[in-house]
N, C-alpha and C positions, 0 to 999 in steps of 0.2 A: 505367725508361725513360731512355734519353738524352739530355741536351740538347743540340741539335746549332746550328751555325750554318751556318746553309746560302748558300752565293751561284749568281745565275744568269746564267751569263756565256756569250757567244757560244764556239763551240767551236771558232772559227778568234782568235781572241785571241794575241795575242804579244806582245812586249817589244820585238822589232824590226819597224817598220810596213814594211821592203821585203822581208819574208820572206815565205814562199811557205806559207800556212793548213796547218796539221798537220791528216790526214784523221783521224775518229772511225773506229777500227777495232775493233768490238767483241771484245772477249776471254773476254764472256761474258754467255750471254743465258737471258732466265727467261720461262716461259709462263705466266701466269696467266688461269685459271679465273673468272670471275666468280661468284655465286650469292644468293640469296635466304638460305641458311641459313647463311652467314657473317656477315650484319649478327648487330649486339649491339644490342638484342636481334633473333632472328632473327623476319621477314617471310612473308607469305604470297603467297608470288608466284612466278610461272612463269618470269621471266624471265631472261635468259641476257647472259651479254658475255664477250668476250674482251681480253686486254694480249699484249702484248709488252715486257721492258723491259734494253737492252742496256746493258753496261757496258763503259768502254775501260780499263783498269788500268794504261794509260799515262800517259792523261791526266787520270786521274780524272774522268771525264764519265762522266755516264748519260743516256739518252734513251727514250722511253717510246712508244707505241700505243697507242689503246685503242679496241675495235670495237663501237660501239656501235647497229649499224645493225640490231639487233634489237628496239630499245628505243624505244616507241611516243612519251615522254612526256618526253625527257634534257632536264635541266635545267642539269648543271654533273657534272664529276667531278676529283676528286683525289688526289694521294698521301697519305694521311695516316701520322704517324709513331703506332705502335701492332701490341703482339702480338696473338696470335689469341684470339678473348673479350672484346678490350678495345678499346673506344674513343679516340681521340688526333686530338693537332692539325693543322692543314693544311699540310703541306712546300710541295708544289706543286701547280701548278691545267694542267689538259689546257686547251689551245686547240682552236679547231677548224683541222682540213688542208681544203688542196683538196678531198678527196672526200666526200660525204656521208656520215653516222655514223663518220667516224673522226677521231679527239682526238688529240694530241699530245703530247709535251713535247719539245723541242727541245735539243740537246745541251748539259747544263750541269753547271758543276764541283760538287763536291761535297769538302767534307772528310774524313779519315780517321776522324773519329765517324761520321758517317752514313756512310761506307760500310760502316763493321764494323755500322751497326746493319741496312741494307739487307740485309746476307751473314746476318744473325742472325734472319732474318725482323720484325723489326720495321716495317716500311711494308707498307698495305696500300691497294690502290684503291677509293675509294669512287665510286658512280655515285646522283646524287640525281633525282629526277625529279620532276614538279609533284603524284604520287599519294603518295610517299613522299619528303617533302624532307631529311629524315634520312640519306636512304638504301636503296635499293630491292636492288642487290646488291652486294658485295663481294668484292675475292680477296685472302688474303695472298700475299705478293711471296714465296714460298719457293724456296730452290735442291731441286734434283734428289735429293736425299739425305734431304728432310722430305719424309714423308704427313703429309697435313692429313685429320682426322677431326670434323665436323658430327652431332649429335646429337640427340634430342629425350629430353625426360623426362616420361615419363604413369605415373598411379597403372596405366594396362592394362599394363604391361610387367612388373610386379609378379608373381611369383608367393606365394599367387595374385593376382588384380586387384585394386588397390584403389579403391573409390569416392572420386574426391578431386575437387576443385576446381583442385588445385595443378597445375601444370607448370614445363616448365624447358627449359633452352636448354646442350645441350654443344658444345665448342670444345676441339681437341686436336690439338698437332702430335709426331710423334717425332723426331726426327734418329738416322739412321740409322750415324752417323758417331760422334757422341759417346752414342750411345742414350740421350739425355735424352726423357723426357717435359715436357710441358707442359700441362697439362688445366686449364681453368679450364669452370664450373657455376652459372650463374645461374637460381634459382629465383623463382616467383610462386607466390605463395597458401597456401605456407607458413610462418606466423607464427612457429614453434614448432618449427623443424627443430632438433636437436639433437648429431646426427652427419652425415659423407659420407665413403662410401669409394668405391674401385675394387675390384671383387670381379672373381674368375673363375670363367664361368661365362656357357654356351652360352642362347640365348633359350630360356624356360621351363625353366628350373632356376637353382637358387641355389647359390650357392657360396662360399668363403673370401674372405677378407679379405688384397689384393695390396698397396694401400695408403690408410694414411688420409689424406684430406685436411683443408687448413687453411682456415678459416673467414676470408675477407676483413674489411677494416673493413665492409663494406656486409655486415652478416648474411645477406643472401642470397646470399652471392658465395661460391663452395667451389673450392678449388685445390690441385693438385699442391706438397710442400714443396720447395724450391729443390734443385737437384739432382739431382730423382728419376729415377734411372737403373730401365733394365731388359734383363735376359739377354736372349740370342737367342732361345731358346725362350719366353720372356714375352712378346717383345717380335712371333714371329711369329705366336703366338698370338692376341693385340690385334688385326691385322691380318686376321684371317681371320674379328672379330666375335666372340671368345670371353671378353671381359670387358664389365663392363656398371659403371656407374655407381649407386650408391644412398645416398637421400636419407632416413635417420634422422627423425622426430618424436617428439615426448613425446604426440600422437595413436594414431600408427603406429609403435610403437619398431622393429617390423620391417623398414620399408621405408615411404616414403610414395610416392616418386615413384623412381622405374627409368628408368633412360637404358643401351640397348646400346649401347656405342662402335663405330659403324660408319664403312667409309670410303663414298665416292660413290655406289659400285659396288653397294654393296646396296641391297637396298628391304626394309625391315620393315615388318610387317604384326599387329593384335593384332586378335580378334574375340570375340567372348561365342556362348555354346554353351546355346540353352536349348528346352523342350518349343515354346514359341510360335513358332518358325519352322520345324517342320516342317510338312507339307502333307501332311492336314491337321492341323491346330494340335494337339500332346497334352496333357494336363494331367498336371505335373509339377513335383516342388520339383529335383528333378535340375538342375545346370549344368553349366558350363563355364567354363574361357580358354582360348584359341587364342590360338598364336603361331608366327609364319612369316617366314621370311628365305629371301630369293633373291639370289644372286649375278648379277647382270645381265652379266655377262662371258661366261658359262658356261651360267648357268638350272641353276648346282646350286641344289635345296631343301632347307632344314632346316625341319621341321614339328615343333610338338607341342602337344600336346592334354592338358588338367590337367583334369578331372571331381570331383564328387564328385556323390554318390547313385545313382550307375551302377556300383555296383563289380562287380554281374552281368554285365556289359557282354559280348554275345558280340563283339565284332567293328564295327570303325572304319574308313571309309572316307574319300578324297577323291572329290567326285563332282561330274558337271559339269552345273549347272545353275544356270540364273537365281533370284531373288529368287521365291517362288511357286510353283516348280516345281520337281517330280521330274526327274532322271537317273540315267546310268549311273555305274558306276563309274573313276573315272580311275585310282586308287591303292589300296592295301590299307595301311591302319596297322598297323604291331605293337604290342603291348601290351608294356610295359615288363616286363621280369620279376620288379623289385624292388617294386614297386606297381602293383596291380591299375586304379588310377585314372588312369593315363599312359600316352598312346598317342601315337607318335612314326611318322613318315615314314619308309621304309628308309635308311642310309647309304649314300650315292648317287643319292639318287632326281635324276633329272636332266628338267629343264623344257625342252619344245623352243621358241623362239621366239614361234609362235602359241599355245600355251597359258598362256604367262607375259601374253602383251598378253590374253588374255582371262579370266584369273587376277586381274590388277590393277583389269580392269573390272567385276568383282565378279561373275564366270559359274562360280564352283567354290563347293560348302560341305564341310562335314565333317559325317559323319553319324555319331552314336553307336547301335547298335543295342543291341537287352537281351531276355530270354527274354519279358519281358511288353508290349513293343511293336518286336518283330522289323522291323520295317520301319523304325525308330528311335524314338529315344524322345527326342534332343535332337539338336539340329541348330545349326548355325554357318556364315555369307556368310561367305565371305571376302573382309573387304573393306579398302581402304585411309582413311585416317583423312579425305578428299574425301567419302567416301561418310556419309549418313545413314540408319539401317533405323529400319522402322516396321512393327511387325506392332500389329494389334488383333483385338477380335472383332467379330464383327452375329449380332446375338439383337433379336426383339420386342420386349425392355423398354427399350432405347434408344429405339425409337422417341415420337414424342410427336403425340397420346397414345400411352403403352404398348400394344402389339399383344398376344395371348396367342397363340403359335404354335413351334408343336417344331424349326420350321425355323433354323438357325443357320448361321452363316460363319466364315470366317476371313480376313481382309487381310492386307497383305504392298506393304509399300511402298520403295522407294529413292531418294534423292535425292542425285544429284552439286552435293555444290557450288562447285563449279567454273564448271557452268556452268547449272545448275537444271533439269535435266534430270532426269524424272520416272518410276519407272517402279512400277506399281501394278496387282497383281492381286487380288484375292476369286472366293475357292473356299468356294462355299454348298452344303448339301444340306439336302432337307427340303422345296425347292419345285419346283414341278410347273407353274406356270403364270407362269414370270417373265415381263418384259416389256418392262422398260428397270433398268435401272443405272443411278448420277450420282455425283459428289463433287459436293457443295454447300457453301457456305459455312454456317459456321452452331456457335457451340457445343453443347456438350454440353447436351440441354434445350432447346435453341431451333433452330424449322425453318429454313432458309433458300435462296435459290436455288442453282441449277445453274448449278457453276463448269467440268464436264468431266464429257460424255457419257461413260460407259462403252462397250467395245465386247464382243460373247458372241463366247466362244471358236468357232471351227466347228467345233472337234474334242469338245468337253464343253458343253453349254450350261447346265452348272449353274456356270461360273468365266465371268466377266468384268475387261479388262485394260482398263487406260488407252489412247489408240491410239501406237502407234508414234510417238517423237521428240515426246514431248508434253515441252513448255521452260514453265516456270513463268514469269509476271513476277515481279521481285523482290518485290512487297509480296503479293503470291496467297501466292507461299512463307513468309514472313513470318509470315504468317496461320494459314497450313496447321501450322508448328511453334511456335504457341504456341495450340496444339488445336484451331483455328478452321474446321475443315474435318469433313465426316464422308462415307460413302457410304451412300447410302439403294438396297436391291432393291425393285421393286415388285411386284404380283403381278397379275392380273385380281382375284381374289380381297380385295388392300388396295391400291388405285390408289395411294393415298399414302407406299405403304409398309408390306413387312412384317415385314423385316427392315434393321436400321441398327449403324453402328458409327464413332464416332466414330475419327477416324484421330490416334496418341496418338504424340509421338514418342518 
């Protein structure tokens, strides 16, 4: 980083006081982006801003924008000096303008260190607010010739998934001009990482090793080595999402945590594939991962589908349905030819619009079928990392006291948490005189009241659903995922209940 000295001086300034103010005429101006996944570390927020920030090359002056009138909570924002992944000091401070939500900086001089570090991407804008005083979103200052690439790192991206605790946070600029890379990788909850590289290699498949990364003083910090350059074709490659990020342990020597290097423009997607979410529920050691990328430009999709204990499998679809429910078909997978256990999207499969927005709100799954449960045998929501799934069973011996009855269920629950927004089906067979449905509060083993009437299908009256636009309070949900909630069916037959099932998440 460089130490700059900075001064801020009126931009009509001169040496002679009867001379006529030299106008700021910019020679070159940069748009930045603001975002939630460019803080270090990055944030869970929706929120948005934009900059504007122009330069005179005359006069060496810069002056700044920034639109903050999306931002419920603004507390203060600045230029800070600092590349991308890293944190740094405060250059200069936005004032407020005339018009509401928008910040300033007013034309001021600048030295030839901080402009060469300005032009190098080193300043970035930070925006704090009273919910996040840290910092809520961020944009680096980059020119026209860097993509800026945001990242995340979950053991799900893993092939196959791994169950970790761990996570991570990428940050990656190219310049397209000197093709240098820049990638820096801050991880949590791994104690014990022991390698990181940049591999190539499409989501759900593994691949080579492009380069290794160096280990910062802070053990968790992993980085591109000074200089690292990349060809055109590496480099158009990265861009299009075909290299990924992996995080070594002496746990997981294979990989513990996976990051796809993506840019804005895509949305990834990873999901679990197993017998309890199909409808109804099947008993099965058979899985799954799912993993899915959409180009939001276009609505190309890239799909694929990693199994094991299905290598019978006749046949894998995309199909459009809700959490609980059967549909149709939207797509046909093929089946890899090199392994019978990998079933991937067509090349080209293209998303129109309305199926992408009801794709991301979790309205598509993947179905695995097999000679001994043709209808499938494991199933997969496709859902965004917002989303929470929740399948269980209801059988009699839940209940309390235990019931003795042939009758059973299956649940099937969703929760955005975004905004707690609830969606909950049970598909029971076996009873013949139901009566009412409930979520009650109550653990496992203990009865307790009704938190949310059920409503019966009018098309099936053996399935009952939550009612439409049911929003949890925050401490109901709370409750509900840390197992505190169950659905009790009742019958004429056991008023109390004849079948239950605690809702697990």
């Amino acid at each position: 980083m460089l130490v700059v000295a900075l001064s801020a001086c009126s931009s009509d300034s001169s040496d002679d006081d009867n001379s006529d103010p030299i106008t700021f005429m910019p020679s070159l101006t940069l748009s930045v982006d603001l975002a939630s996944s460019q803080q270090v570390p990055a944030v869970d927020s929706m929120s948005k801003a934009s900059a504007t920030i122009e330069y005179d090359e005359n006069l060496m002056q810069f002056r700044a924008k920034l639109d903050v009138s999306e931002i419920d909570d603004f507390s203060a924002a600045h230029i800070h000096q600092g590349y991308v992944g890293e944190n740094g000091a405060v250059a200069f401070m936005f004032e407020a303008s005339d018009t509401a939500g928008i910040y300033q900086i007013e034309a001021t001089n600048l030295e030839q260190t901080a402009i060469s570090e300005m032009l190098d991407g080193g300043w970035y804008i930070n925006v704090h607010t009273t919910e996040y005083p840290n910092g809520e979103v961020r944009g680096q200052v980059l020119t026209d010739d860097v993509k800026l690439m945001t990242f995340n790192l979950t053991g799900t991206q893993e092939v196959p998934a791994v169950d970790t605790d761990g996570m991570g946070y990428g940050y990656a600029t190219y310049n397209m001009t000197s093709r240098e890379l820049d990638l820096k990788v801050k991880a949590m909850g791994v104690d014990d990482a022991s390698a990181a590289h940049i591999h190539a290699g499409r989501i759900g498949a593994n691949g080579d090793v492009v380069i290794a990364l160096v280990q910062g003083e802070n053990v968790t910090e992993w980085m591109t080595p000074d200089n690292a350059v990349l060809d055109v074709s590496t480099a158009t490659e990265l861009m299009s999402g075909g290299h990924y990020v992996n995080l070594h342990s002496t746990s997981v020597p294979s990989g513990e945590l996976r990051g796809q290097i993506i840019t804005d423009n895509m949305a990834l997607v990873t999901f679990k594939l197993d017998g309890e979410q199909e409808v109804p529920a099947v008993t099965t050691s058979a899985k799954g991962d799912g993993y899915a990328l959409v180009n939001t430009d276009d609505y190309a999709l890239e799909l694929k589908v990693v199994t094991s204990g299905v290598a019978d499998a006749t046949a894998a679809h995309i199909h459009t349905g809700r959490v609980g429910n059967n549909g149709g078909v939207l797509a046909g997978l093929e089946q890899d030819t090199n392994d019978a256990n990998v079933w991937m999207a067509p090349t080209g499969t293209m998303l129109t619009a309305e199926i992408f927005t009801e794709l991301v709100s979790g309205g598509h799954y993947i179905n695995v079928h097999t000679p001994a449960n043709a209808s499938g045998e494991i199933r997969g929501q496709i859902l965004t990392s917002n989303f929470k799934l929740l399948t269980f069973p209801l059988e009699g011996s839940q209940q309390v006291p235990a019931v003795t009855t042939s009758a059973m269920g299956s649940g099937y629950g969703l929760i955005n948490q975004n905004n707690n927004m609830l969606e909950l089906k049970v598909v029971t067979s076996g009873l013949t005189d139901i009566t009412a449905a409930h979520i009650h509060q109550g653990l496992l083993g203990v009865n307790g009241d009704v938190v949310i009437a059920l409503e019966q299908d009018s098309g099936d009256m053996n399935n009952f659903m939550a009612p439409e636009n049911t929003q949890l309070e925050q401490a109901i949900l709370d409750t509900l995922l840390a197992e505190g909630h169950y659905v009790n069916v009742h019958t004429a037959t056991h008023a109390g209940g004849e079948i239950r099932g605690q809702i697990l998440p």
